[in-house]
C-alpha positions in Angstrom: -50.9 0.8 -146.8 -49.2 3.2 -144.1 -49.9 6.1 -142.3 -47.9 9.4 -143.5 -46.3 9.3 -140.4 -44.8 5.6 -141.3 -44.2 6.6 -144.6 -42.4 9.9 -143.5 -40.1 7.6 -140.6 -38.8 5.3 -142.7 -35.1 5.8 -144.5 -34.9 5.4 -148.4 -33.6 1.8 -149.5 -30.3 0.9 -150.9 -29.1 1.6 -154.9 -28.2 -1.5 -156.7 -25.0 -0.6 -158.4 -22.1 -2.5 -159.9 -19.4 -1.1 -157.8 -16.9 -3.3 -159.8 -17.7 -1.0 -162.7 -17.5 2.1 -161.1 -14.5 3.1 -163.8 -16.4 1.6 -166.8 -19.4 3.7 -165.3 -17.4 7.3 -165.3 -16.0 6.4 -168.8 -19.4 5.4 -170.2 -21.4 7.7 -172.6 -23.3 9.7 -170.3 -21.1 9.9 -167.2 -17.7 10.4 -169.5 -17.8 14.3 -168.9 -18.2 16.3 -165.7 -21.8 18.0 -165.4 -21.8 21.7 -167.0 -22.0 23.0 -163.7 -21.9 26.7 -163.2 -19.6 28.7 -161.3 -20.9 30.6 -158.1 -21.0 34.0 -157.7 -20.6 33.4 -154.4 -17.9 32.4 -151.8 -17.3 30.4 -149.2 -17.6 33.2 -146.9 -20.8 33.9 -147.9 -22.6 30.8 -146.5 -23.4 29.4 -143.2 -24.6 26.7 -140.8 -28.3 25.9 -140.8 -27.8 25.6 -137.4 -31.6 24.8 -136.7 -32.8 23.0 -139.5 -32.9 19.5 -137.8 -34.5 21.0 -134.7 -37.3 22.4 -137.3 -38.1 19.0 -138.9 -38.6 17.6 -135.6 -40.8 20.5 -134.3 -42.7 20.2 -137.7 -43.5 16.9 -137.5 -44.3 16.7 -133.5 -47.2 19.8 -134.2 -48.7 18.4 -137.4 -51.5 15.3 -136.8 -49.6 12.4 -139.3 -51.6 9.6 -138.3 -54.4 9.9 -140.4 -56.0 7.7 -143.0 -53.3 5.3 -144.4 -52.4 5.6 -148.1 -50.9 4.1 -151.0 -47.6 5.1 -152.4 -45.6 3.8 -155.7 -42.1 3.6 -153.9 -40.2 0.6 -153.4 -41.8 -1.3 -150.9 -39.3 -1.4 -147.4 -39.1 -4.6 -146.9 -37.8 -6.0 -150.2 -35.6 -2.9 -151.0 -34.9 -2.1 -154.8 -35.4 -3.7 -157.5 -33.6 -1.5 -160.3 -29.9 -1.4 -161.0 -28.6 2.1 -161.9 -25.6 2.9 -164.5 -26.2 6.5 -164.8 -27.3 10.4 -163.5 -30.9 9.5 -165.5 -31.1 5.8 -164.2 -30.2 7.6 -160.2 -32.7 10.2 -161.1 -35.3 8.3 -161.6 -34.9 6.1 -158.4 -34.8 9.8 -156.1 -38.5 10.5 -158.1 -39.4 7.2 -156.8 -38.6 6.8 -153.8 -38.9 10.6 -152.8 -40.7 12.4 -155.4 -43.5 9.3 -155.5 -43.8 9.1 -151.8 -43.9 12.5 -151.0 -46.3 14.0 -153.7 -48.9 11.2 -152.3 -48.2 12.6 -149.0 -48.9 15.6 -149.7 -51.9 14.7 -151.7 -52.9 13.5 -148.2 -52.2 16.5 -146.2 -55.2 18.8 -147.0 -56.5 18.4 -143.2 -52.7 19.6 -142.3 -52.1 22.1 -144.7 -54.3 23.0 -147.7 -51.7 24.5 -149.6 -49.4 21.3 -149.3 -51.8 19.2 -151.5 -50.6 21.3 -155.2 -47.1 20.5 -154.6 -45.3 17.7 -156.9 -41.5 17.0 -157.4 -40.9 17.1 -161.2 -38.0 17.4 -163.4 -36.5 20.7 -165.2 -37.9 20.5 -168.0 -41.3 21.0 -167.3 -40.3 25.2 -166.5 -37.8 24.8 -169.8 -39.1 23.5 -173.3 -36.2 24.6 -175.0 -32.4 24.5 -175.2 -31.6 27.4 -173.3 -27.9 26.3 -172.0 -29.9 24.9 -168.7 -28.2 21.9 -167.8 -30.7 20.4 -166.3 -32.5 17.5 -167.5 -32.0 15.1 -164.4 -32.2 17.8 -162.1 -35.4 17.9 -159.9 -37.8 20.4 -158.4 -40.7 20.9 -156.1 -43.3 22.8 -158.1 -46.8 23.8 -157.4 -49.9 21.8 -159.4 -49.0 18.7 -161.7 -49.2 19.4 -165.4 -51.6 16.7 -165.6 -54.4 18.8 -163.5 -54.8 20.4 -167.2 -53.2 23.8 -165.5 -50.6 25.8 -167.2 -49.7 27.9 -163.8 -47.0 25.5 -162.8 -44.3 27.6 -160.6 -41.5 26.6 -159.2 -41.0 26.4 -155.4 -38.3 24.5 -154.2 -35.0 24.3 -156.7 -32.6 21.0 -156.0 -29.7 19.9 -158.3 -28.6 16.2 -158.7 -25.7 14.1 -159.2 -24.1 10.7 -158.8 -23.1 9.4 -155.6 -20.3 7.7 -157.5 -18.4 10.7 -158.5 -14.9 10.7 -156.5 -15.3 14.5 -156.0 -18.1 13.6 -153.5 -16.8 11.2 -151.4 -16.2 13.2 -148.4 -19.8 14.4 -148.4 -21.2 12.5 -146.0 -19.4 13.8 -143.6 -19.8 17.5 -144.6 -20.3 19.6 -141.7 -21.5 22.5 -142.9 -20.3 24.5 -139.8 -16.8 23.9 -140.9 -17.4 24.7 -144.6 -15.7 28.4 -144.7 -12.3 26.9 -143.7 -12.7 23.3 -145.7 -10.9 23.4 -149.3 -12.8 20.5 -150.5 -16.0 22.1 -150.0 -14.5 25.3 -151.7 -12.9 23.8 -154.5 -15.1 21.0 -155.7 -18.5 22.1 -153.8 -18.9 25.5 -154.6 -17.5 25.5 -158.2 -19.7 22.7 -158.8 -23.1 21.6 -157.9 -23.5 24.0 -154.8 -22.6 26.8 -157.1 -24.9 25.8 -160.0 -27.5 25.5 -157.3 -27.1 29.1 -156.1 -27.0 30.3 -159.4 -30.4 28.5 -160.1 -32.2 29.7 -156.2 -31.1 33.1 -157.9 -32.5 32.7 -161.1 -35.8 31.1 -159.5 -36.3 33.5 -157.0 -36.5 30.6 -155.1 -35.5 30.8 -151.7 -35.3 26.9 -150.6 -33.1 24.2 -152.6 -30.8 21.2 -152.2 -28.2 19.2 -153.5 -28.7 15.6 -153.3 -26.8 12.4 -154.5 -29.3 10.2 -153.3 -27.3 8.8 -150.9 -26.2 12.6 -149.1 -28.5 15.9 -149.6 -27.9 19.1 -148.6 -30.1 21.4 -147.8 -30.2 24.9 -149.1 -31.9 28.7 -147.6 -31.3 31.7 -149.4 -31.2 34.3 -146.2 -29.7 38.1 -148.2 -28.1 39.1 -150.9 -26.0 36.2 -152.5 -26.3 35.0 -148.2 -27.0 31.3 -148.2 -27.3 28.7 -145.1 -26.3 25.1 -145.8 -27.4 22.4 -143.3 -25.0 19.4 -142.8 -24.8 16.4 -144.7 -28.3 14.0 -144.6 -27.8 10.3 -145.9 -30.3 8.4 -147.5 -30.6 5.7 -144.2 -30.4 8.2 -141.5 -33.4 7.9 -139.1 -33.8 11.0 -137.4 -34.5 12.6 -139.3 -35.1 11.0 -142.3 -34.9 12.2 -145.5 -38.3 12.2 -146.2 -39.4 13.9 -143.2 -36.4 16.6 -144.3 -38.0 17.1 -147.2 -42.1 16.7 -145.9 -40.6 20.0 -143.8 -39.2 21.5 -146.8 -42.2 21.6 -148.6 -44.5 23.4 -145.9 -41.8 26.3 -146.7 -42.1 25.8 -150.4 -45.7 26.0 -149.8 -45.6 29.0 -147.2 -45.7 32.5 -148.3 -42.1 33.1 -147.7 -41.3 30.5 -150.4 -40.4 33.6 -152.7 -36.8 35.6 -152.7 -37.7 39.3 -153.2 -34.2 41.0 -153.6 -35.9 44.4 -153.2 -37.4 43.7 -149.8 -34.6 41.9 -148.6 -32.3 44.8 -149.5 -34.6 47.2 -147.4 -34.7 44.9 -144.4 -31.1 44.1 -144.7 -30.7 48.1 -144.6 -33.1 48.6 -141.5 -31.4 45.7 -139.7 -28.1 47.9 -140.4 -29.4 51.0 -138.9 -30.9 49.4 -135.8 -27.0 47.5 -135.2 -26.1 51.1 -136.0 -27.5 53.1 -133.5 -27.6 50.2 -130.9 -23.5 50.6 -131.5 -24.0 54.2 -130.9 -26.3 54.2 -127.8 -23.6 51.8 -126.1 -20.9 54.4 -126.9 -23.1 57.2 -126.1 -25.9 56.4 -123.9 -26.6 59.8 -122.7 -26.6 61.8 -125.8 -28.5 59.5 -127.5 -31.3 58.9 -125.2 -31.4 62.9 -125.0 -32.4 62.8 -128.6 -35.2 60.3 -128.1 -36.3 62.7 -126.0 -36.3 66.0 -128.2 -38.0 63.2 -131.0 -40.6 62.7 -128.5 -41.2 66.4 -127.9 -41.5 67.2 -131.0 -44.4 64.9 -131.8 -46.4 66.3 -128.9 -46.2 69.6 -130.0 
């Protein structure tokens, strides 16, 4: 038994995977063909650097009281590592659910004296939100949704949308050293990223209303924020062993904003702010051309509301 906390510090263990086979894995029956990914409306110049998303998990975790009554997770246990060998997107799915989905939906079980509305959130898989074939390609992909099904509830909502893949595809072997403040300029990012798994995911935060998500491989996630109209910021490259901060703690931080208020993308509101934020840059353009005049008109604006 650990503390959240020591749950939340520790990275996620190692994949067992043939890497001799790594060829007889890509040619194999369910990793033969390239994931139906789809194409992003968006481009490269329309995303940008989560500058402060490491300096968040950190604050996140420093103000919230982890040290509380120790509980009991299904994950791997960390000393002995994994015990599973993977051949496949399902096989790799499944590991991510249990050594992040598992230990995280315990923690948040946990984590009604932190945040109330933590405690209904669960990783799950697509289908759960899709029963039918509807051209989603997304039966290994995983999300952060409110209340299990097993509750006996049927208001089961979406919060956080991520999109998964093998570590082991060649396209992403330069991921772990993505930095995502060099992404506009970086034709691997635009060319395999973009029109593949980051794409699909934008296309999905869309389509969810969602405004958090990821990409992970298990061994690199990215982390996803839907800021404006087709706007997105990307944070840099988090692998599976890094310590600060770790994965899990990344995503313990991600669901406190899947469970906030702002967890929602409103297109409607964010095209009205995004029009006031306009007009303020607008006329603070104008009063440093025209200081005078336009203070003048403050004035007759203030006049008038005497009278």
């Amino acid at each position: 038994m650990e503390t959240i906390e020591q749950l939340l510090s520790r990275p996620l263990p190692s994949i067992l995977f043939a890497t001799d086979n790594v060829n007889l894995q890509l040619s194999s029956h369910l990793d033969k063909c390239p994931r139906n990914f789809k194409a992003s409306p968006i481009d490269a110049e329309d995303l940008s650097h989560w500058k402060e998303f490491t300096k968040n998990v950190k604050d996140t975790l420093n103000k919230t009281d982890l040290t509380g009554k120790p509980i009991v997770t299904t994950g791997s246990p960390k000393d002995d590592g994994e015990m599973i060998i993977v051949g496949n997107r399902y096989s790799l799915a499944n590991r991510f659910q249990a050594n992040v989905g598992a230990v995280l939906g315990a923690v948040f079980n946990a984590s009604t004296n932190n945040d109330e509305r933590l405690r209904d959130l669960r990783f799950g898989d697509s289908r759960v939100l899709y029963h039918r074939d509807d051209g989603y390609d997304g039966d290994a992909d995983i999300m952060v949704m409110t209340t299990s099904p097993l509750l006996g509830t049927s208001s089961v909502e979406c919060r956080i949308v991520g999109v998964f893949d093998v570590f082991w595809n060649p396209d992403y072997q330069y991921m772990g050293g993505l930095k995502a403040s060099e992404v506009q300029g970086g034709l691997w990012f635009r060319h395999v990223c973009l029109k593949g798994p980051i794409g699909h995911l934008t296309q999905s935060m869309i389509r969810e209303n969602c405004r958090y998500g990821f990409f992970s491989t298990y061994e690199c996630t990215i982390f996803v924020k839907l800021r404006g109209r087709k706007r997105f910021d990307i944070t840099d490259s988090i692998k599976f062993d890094d310590v600060e901060p770790t994965i899990l703690q990344c995503f313990y931080y991600m669901g406190t904003l899947g469970a906030g208020e702002g967890y929602s993308f409103d297109e409607e509101e964010e095209e009205e702010e995004e029009e006031e934020e306009e007009e303020e840059e607008e006329e603070e353009e104008e009063e440093e051309r025209n200081p005078i005049r336009l203070s003048n008109n403050k004035k007759d604006v203030t006049r008038g509301k005497k009278l």
